[in-house]
N, C-alpha and C positions, 0 to 999 in steps of 0.2 A: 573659108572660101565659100562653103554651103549657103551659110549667113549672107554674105554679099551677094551671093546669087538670087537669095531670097525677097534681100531688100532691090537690088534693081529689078525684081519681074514684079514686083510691088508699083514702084512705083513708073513704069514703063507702061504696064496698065491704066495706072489710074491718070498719067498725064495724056495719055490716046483717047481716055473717055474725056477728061475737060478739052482737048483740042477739037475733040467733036462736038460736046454738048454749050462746053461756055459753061456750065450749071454753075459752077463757085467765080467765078474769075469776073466774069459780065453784073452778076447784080452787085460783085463787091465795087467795081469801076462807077457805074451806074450811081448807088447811093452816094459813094465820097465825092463825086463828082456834083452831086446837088448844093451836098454840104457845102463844099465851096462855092460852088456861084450862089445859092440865096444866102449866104454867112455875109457874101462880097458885097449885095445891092444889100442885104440890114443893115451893116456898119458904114458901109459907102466908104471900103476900103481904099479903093484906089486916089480918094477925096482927102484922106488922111493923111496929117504929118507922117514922116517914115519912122519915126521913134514911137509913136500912136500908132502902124500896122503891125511892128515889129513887138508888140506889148499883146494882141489880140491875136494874129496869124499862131503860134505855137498850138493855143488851145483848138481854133477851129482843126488849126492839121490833126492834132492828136483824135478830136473827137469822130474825126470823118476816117482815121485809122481804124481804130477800136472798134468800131460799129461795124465799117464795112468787114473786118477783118472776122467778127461774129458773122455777119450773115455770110459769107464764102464758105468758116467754116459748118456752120448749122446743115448749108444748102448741100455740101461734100457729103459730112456724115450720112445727114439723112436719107442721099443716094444710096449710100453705101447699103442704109437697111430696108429701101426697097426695092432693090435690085438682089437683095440676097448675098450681099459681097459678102457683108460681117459673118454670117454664118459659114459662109466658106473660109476665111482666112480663120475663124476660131476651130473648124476642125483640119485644118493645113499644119502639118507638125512645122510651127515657127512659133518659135517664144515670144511670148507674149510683152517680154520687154524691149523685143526688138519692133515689134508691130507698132509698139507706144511708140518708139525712135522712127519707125518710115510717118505716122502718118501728123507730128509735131514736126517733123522735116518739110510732109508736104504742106502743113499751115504755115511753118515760116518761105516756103519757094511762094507759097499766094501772096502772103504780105510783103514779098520784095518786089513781084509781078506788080502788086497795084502802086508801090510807093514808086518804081522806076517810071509811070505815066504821074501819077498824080504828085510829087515834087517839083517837077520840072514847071509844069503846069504850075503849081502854087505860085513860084517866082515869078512867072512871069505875069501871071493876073491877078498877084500881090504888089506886085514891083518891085519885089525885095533883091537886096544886094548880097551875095552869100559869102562872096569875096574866098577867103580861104577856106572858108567853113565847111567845105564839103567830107572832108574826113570824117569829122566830129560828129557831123549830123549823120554818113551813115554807118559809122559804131554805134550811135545812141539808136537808129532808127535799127538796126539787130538787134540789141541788146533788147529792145523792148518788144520787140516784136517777136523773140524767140519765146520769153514769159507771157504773153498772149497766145501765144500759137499750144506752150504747154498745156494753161489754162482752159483752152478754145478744145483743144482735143480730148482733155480727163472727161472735165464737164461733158463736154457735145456729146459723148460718149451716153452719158446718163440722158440726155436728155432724147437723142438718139432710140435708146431703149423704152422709154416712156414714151415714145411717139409725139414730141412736140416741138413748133420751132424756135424763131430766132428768138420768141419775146422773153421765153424762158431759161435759153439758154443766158441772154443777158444779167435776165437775175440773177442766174448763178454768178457770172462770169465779172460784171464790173465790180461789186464790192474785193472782191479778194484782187481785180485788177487796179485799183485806186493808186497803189504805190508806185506803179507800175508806168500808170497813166502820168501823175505828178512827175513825177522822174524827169519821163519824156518833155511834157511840156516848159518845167526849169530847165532843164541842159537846152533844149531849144531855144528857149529866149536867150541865155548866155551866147548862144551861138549865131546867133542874129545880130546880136549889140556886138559883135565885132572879136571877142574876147574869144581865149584859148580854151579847149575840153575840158583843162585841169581845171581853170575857173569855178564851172558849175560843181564844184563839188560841193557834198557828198554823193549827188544825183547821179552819175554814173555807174558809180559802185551800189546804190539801191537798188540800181536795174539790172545790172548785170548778175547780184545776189540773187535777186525775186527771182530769174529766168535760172538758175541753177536750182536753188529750190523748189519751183514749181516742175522743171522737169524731173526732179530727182522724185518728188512726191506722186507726180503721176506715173514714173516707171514702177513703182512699189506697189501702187492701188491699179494699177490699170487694167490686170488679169481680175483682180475682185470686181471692178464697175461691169466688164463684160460676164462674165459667168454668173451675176446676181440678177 
């Protein structure tokens, strides 16, 4: 019960500072929201067969994901450390593996925040037809986005401490996201072309693996990135 109390005054907090500031939520909307409209006038989406937007839209969504999902969380953490949070929650008797759990919690509530504007948004200044797909698309778009949000929080952590932002957190963050990213963008196109979840396999299960793995790895390492 202590636990739970600890994580809602955690996170009760930190959604009253983004409702005040916007700091993570507005620049992550802000950038995906470019990527798509200059992605739209490069390829002259709207111009295209729909088996031609349906081949291209997966990669722009996922790319305008993953980025924006970096700078949200970059922009989060690095409040955190100069406002003094991190130094407080690390002398706050809460385990250190629960701390890892509220704040991959709060990087996956951003990435569902920005995918519930920006999806809607895709179809319709994509022109895509989702038909049934909406299930599928959003297991895959958790799946992937909880192994991001892992990834986003160990790292950002490090980089966080180093005092730098989004451009180096990417470097950490996209090669070990690659699988992650691929995943998304096959189950995606499968789920575009008409076709059931089970289709795109193995891709689902690649993703849903990486986001167990990478949170299990960051609950393990997460008290050594802050205390070094």
């Amino acid at each position: 019960m202590r636990a739970w109390r600890q994580v809602v005054a955690i996170l009760v907090a930190d959604a009253r500072r983004e409702a005040r500031t916007g700091e993570a939520l507005m620049p992550m909307l802000v950038f995906a929201l470019v990527v798509l409209v200059v992605s739209g006038f490069a390829f002259d989406l709207p111009a295209l067969l729909a088996d031609q937007r349906r081949r291209l839209v997966p990669g722009i969504l996922w790319i305008a994901i993953a980025f924006a999902m970096l700078v949200g969380q970059a922009r989060h953490l690095l409040a955190d450390r100069d406002e003094d949070r991190a130094s407080g929650l690390l002398c706050a008797p809460i385990d250190r593996t629960l701390l890892f759990g509220v704040k991959w919690l709060e990087g996956i509530l951003l990435g569902i925040a920005l995918q519930v504007v920006l999806i809607p948004l895709a179809v319709v200044f994509f022109d895509l037809d989702l038909g049934g797909a909406w299930l599928g698309l959003a297991a895959i778009l958790l799946a992937c986005t909880a192994a991001l949000s892992a990834l986003g929080t160990l790292l950002g952590s490090v980089v966080a401490r180093l005092g730098r932002g989004e451009a180096l957190l990417a470097i950490l963050v996209l090669p070990a996201a690659a699988p992650v990213l691929i995943a998304g963008v096959k189950t995606t196109a499968v789920l575009l072309a008409g076709e059931p979840l089970a289709s795109a396999a193995p891709w689902p299960a690649v993703a849903l693996g990486t986001a167990v793995i990478y949170a299990a790895v960051g609950a393990l390492l997460f008290e050594s990135v802050l205390m070094e």
